[in-house]
C-alpha positions in Angstrom: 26.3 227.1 -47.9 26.6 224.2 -50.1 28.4 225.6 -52.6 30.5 226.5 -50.0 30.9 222.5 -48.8 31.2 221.4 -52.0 34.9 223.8 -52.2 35.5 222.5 -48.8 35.5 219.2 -50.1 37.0 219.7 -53.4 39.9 221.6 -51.2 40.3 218.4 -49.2 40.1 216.0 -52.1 42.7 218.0 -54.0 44.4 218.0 -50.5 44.5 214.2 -50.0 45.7 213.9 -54.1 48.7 216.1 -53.3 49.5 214.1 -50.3 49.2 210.4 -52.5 51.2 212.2 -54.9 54.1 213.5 -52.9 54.1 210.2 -51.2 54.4 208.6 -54.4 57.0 210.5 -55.2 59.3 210.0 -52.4 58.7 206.1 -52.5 59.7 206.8 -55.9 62.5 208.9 -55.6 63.5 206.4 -53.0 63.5 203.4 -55.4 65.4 205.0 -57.5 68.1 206.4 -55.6 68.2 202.3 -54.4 68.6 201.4 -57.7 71.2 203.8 -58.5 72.8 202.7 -55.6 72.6 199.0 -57.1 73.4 200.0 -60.5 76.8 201.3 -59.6 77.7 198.9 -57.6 76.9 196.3 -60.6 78.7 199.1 -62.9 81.7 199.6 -60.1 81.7 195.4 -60.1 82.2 195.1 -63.5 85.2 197.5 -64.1 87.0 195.1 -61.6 86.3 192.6 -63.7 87.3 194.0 -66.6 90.2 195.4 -64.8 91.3 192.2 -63.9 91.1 190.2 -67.0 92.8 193.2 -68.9 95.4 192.5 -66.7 95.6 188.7 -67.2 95.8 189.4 -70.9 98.3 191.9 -70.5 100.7 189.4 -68.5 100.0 186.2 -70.8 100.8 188.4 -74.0 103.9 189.6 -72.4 104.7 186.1 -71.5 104.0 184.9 -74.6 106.3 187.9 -75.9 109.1 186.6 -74.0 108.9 183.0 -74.8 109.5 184.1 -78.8 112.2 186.5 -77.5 113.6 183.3 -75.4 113.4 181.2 -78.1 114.8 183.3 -80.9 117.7 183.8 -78.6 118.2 179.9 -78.2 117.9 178.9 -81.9 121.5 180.9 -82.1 122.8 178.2 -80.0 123.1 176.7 -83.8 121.1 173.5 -83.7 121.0 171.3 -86.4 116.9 169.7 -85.2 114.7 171.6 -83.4 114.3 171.4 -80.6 110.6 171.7 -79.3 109.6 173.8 -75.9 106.6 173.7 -73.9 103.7 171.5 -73.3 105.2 168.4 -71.5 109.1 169.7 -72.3 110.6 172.5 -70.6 109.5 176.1 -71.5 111.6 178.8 -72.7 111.9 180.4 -69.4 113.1 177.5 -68.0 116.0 176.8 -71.3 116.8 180.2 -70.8 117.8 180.3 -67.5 119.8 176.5 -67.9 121.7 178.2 -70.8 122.7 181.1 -67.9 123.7 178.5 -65.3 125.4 176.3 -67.2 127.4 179.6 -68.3 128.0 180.9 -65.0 128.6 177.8 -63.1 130.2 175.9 -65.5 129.2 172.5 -63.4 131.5 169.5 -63.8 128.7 167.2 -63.2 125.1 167.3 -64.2 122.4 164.9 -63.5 118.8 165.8 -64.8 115.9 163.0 -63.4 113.7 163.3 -66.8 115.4 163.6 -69.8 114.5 165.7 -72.9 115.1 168.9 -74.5 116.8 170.1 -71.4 119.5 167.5 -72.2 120.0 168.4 -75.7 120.1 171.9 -74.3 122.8 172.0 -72.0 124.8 169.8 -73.5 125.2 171.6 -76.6 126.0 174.6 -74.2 128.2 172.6 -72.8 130.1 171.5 -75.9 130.4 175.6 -77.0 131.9 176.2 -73.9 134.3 173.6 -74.4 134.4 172.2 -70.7 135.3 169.3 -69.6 131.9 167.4 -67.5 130.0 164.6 -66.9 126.3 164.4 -67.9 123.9 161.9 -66.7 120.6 161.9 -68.4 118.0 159.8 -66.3 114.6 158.1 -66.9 112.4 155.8 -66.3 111.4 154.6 -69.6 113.3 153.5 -72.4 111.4 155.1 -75.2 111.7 158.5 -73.8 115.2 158.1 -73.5 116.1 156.8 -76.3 114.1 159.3 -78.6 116.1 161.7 -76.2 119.3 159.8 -77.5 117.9 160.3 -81.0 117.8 164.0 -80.5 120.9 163.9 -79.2 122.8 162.4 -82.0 120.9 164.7 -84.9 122.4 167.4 -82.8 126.1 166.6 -82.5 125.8 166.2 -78.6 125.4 162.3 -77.9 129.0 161.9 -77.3 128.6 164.1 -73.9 125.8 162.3 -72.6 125.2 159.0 -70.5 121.7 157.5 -70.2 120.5 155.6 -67.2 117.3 153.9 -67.9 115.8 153.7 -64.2 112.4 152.1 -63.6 110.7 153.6 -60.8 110.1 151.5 -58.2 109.2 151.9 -54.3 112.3 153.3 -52.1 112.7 152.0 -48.8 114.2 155.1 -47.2 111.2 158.0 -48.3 108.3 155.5 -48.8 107.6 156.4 -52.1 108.4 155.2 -56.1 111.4 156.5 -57.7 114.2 155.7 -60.1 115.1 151.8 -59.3 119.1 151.6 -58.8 120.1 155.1 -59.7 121.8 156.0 -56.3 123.8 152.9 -56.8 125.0 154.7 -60.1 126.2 157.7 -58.5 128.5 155.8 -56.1 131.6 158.7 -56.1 129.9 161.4 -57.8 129.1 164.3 -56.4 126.5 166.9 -58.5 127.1 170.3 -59.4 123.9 170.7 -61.4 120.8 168.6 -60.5 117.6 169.5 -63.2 114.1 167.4 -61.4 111.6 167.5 -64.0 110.6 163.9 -63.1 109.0 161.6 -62.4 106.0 162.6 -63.8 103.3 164.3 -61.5 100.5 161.8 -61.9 102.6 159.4 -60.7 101.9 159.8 -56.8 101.3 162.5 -54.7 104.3 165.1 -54.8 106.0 162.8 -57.3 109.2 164.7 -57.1 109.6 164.9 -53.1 112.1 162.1 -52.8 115.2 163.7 -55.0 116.4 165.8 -52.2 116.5 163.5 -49.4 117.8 160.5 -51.5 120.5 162.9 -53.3 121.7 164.6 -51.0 124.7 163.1 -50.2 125.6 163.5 -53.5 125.6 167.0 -53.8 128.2 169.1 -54.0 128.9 172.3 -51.6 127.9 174.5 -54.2 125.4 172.7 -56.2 122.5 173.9 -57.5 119.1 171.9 -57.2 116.6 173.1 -60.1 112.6 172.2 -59.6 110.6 172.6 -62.9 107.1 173.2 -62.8 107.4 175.4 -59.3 104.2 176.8 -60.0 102.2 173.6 -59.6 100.6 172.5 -56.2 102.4 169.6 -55.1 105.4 171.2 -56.1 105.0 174.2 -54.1 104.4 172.0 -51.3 107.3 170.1 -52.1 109.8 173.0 -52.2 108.0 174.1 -48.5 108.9 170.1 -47.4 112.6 170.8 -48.6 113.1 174.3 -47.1 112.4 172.7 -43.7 113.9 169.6 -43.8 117.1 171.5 -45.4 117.3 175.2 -43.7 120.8 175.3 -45.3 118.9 176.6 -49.2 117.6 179.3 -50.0 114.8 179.4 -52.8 114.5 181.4 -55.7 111.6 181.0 -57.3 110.9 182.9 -61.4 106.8 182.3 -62.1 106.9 182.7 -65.8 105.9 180.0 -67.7 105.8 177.0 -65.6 107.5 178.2 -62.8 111.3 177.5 -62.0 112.2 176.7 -58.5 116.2 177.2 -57.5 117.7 176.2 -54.1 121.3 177.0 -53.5 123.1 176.6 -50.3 123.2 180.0 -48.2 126.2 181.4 -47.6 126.2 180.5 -44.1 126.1 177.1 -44.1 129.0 176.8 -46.5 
């Protein structure tokens, strides 16, 4: 009889051990099905992430590939200086596509608010195409635009290009600061080509609003307006400003680089 209990009891202890076992296990097998469950969502997180920045690489090195295409293709313009892209100056993308306007359009009057490379740039187009234009180079300080002038002469363009030194100062008519005296200037002329890449940015809070609305009666049917630096906040928001205030453009807007923002008139409204 006691032997007996003593397997009885045995039975039941090696009964209750199973049980703790097995309920080990499944809170066990549970865990780690949770942690499988965590570890490839971690492992599923991370492929996006390396998805994505394999595709930011992949874009800037095609960029970049295109810049040193772009520029290749404008040192055959034959300059005698450099001329140097990017940073505060325009970008290739940006030359590229001036070279392509001023080839298509062939404007008779150009007026770029910030002078630069971009000057030295078209006008040498300009001067290879052998048109007859007028080219008004505007900024509002005198060291830019005289080392502009300087570029200008090593070049072979200067003779096609008049500088307006215009201090910025507060306009009555947008509420904002912007090249003192130059709309007295333009008195009679009537742009085919405006270029904004000024004033600068820091300046005031969508520095570059006030060209539209100040210049618009100077522009011609078919001119072409030309923002630089699209891909910026304020001038997003500025294009937006302009596209409602002016229904009459259309934008086209190229994101490489800096980002080159284009309004033309729509057919319509010509």
């Amino acid at each position: 009889m006691r032997i007996e209990m003593l397997i009885g009891i045995n039975i039941v202890a090696l009964l209750i051990i199973i049980a703790v076992i097995c309920f080990i296990a499944i809170k066990l097998k549970s865990r780690f099905a949770f942690n499988d469950k965590q570890f490839a969502q971690v492992n599923n997180y991370l492929n996006s992430i390396n998805a994505f920045y394999i595709e930011v690489v992949n874009n800037k090195l095609n960029e970049i590939s295109f810049e040193i295409q772009n520029s290749i293709y404008l040192g055959q313009l034959g300059f005698k200086y450099p001329l140097f892209l990017g940073g505060w100056s325009i970008d290739s993308f940006l030359a590229k596509y001036l070279v392509q306007q001023m080839v298509a359009q062939k404007p008779k009057t150009v007026l770029e608010l910030g002078s630069g490379a971009s000057t030295v740039l078209m006008a040498r187009c300009m001067q290879i195409i052998n048109n007859s234009y007028e080219h008004f180079a505007v900024d509002h300080e005198k060291k830019y635009l005289e080392l502009t002038k300087q570029y200008a002469i090593l070049n072979g363009v200067v003779e096609h290009i008049t500088f307006w030194e215009c201090p910025i100062q507060p306009t009555e008519e947008v509420k904002m600061l912007w090249y003192g005296g130059l709309l007295e200037k333009l008195q009679g002329k009537k742009i085919d080509l405006l270029l904004i890449d000024g004033p600068p940015g820091p300046l005031q809070k969508e520095s570059r609003y006030p060209a539209l609305p100040l210049l618009y009666p100077y522009l011609s049917e078919n001119c072409t307006v030309i923002l630089d630096d699209a891909n910026r906040t304020d001038e997003r928001s500025i294009i937006e400003r302009w596209l409602k205030e002016y229904p009459e453009f259309d934008l086209v807007h190229e994101g490489s680089g800096h980002g080159i923002g284009v309004l033309t008139r729509n057919k319509l409204s010509l």
